[in-house]
matplotlib code that plots the C-alpha trace (Angstrom):
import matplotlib.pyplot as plt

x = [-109.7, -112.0, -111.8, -113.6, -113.0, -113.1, -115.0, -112.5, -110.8, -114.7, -115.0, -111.6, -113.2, -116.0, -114.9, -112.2, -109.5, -106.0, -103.2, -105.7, -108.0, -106.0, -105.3, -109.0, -110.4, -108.3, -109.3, -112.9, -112.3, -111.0, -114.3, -116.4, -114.9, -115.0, -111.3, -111.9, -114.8, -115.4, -117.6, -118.4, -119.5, -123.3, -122.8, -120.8, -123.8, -125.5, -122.6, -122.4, -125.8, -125.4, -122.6, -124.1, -127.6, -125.8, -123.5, -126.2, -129.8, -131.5, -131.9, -128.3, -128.1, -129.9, -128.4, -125.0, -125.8, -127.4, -124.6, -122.1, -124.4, -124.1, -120.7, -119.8, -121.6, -122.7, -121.2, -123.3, -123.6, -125.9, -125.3, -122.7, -120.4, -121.2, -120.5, -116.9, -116.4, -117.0, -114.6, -111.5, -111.2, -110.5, -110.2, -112.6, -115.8, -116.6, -113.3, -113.9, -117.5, -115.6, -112.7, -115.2, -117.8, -114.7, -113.8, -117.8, -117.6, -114.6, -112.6, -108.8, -108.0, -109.4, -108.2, -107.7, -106.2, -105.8, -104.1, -102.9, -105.8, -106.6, -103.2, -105.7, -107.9, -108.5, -108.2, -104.8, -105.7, -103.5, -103.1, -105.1, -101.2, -100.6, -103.7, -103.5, -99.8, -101.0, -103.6, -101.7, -99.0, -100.4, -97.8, -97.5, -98.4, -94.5, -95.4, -94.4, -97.2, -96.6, -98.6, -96.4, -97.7, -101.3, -102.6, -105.7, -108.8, -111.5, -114.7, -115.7, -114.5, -117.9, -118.6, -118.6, -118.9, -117.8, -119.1, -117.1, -117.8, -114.7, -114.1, -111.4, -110.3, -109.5]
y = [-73.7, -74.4, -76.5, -77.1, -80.8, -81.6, -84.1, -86.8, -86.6, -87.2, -90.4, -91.8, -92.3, -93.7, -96.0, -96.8, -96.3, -96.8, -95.3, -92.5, -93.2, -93.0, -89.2, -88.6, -90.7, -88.8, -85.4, -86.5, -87.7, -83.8, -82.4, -85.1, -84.6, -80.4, -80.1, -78.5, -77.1, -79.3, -77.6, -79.3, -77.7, -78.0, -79.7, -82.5, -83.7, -84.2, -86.1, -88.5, -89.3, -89.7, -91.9, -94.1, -94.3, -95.4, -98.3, -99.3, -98.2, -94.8, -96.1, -96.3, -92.9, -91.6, -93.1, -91.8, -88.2, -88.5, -89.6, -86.9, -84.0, -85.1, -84.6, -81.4, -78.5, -76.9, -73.8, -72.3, -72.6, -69.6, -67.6, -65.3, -68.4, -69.8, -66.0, -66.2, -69.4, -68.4, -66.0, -68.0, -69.7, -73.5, -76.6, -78.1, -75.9, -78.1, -77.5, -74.1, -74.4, -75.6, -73.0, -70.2, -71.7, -72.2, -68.5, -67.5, -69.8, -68.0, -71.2, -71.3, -73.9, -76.2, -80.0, -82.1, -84.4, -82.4, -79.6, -78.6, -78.4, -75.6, -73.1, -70.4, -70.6, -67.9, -70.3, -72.1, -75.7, -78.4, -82.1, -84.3, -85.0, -81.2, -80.5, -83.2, -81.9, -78.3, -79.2, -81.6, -79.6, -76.0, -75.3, -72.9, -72.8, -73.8, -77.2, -79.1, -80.5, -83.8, -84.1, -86.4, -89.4, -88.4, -90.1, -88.9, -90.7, -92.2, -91.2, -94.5, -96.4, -96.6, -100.5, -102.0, -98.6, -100.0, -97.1, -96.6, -93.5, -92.5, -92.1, -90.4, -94.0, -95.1]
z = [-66.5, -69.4, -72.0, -75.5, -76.5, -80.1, -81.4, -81.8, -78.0, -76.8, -78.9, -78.1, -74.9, -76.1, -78.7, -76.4, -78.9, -77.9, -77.6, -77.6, -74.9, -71.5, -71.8, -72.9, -70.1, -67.5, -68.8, -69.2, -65.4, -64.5, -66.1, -63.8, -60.4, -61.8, -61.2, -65.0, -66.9, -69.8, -72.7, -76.4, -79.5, -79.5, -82.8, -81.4, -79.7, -83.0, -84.0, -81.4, -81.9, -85.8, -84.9, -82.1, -83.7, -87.1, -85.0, -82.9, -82.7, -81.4, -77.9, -77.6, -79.1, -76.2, -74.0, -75.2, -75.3, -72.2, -70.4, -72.4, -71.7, -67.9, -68.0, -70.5, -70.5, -73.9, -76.2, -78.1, -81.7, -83.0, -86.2, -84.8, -84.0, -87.7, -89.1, -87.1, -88.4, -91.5, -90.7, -89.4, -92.9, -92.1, -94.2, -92.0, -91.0, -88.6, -86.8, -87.6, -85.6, -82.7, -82.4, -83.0, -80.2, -78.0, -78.5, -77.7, -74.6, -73.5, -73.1, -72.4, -74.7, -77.5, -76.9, -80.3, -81.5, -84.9, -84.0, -87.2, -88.6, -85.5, -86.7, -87.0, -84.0, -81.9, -79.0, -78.2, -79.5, -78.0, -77.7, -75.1, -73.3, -73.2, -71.7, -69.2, -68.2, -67.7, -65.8, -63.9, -63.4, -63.1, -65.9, -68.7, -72.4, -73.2, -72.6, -76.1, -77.8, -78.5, -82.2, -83.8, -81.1, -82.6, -85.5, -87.7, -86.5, -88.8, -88.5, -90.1, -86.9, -85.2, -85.0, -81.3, -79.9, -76.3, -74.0, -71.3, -68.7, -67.2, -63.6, -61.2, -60.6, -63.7]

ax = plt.figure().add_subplot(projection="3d")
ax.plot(x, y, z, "-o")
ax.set_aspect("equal")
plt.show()
């Protein structure tokens, strides 16, 4: 199975942000023992470097990305996934980037926390609990989404930045 994470299920892991972070960790943990393929927007990179240089300094930056391109593997972001992105007609064009890289990167499923905000994607977008429970279980697509456990992140929540790497173990 592959998987496009959005942005925010990426830094619940690394910000370590509860209730959040448990199901992020263990599906970060199914894309580093490959029980999963684990892909991010290429943009999401930039992000987290944004992000980590802006809490920190540039050395942790790298170090950061380093460790998160390690892990995921990359979809690309060229000017046909901007042009279908265009296309799709979100709120959010940087949502839109990711549903239209996950369709290029032929993933099964986009994992957010925002799932609303993915009702047009051309990939199924689901929470991080009902991606955890269909890999888990080998289920289907009924499995409920459970978006009302889910609260909006803030982007603004950067300060501490506790990076954690996640393990099988965990």
């Amino acid at each position: 199975m592959k998987l496009a994470f959005d942005t925010n299920v990426v830094l619940d892991v690394l910000l370590d942000r509860t209730p959040f972070a448990e199901a992020a960790r263990r599906l970060w943990a199914a894309v580093e023992t490959r029980k999963i393929q684990g892909v991010l927007a290429a943009h999401t990179f930039t992000t987290l470097w944004y992000l980590v240089a802006q809490a920190r300094n540039t050395a942790s930056a790298r170090s950061v990305v380093a460790l998160v391109v390690r892990v995921f593997g990359v979809a690309t972001v060229d000017e046909a996934v901007v042009r279908r992105a265009l296309e799709l007609e979100f709120r959010d064009f940087e949502d839109a980037v990711c549903a239209a890289a996950a369709e290029a990167a032929a993933c099964d499923l986009v994992v957010t926390r925002n799932g609303k905000d993915f009702g047009g994607s051309p990939v199924t977008a689901v929470d991080p609990i009902t991606a955890l429970a269909l890999i888990e279980g080998g289920g289907s697509a009924e499995v409920s989404e459970r978006r009302a456990t889910y609260r909006p992140h803030r982007r603004k929540d950067t300060k501490g930045l506790p990076v954690r790497r996640a393990s099988a173990s965990r």
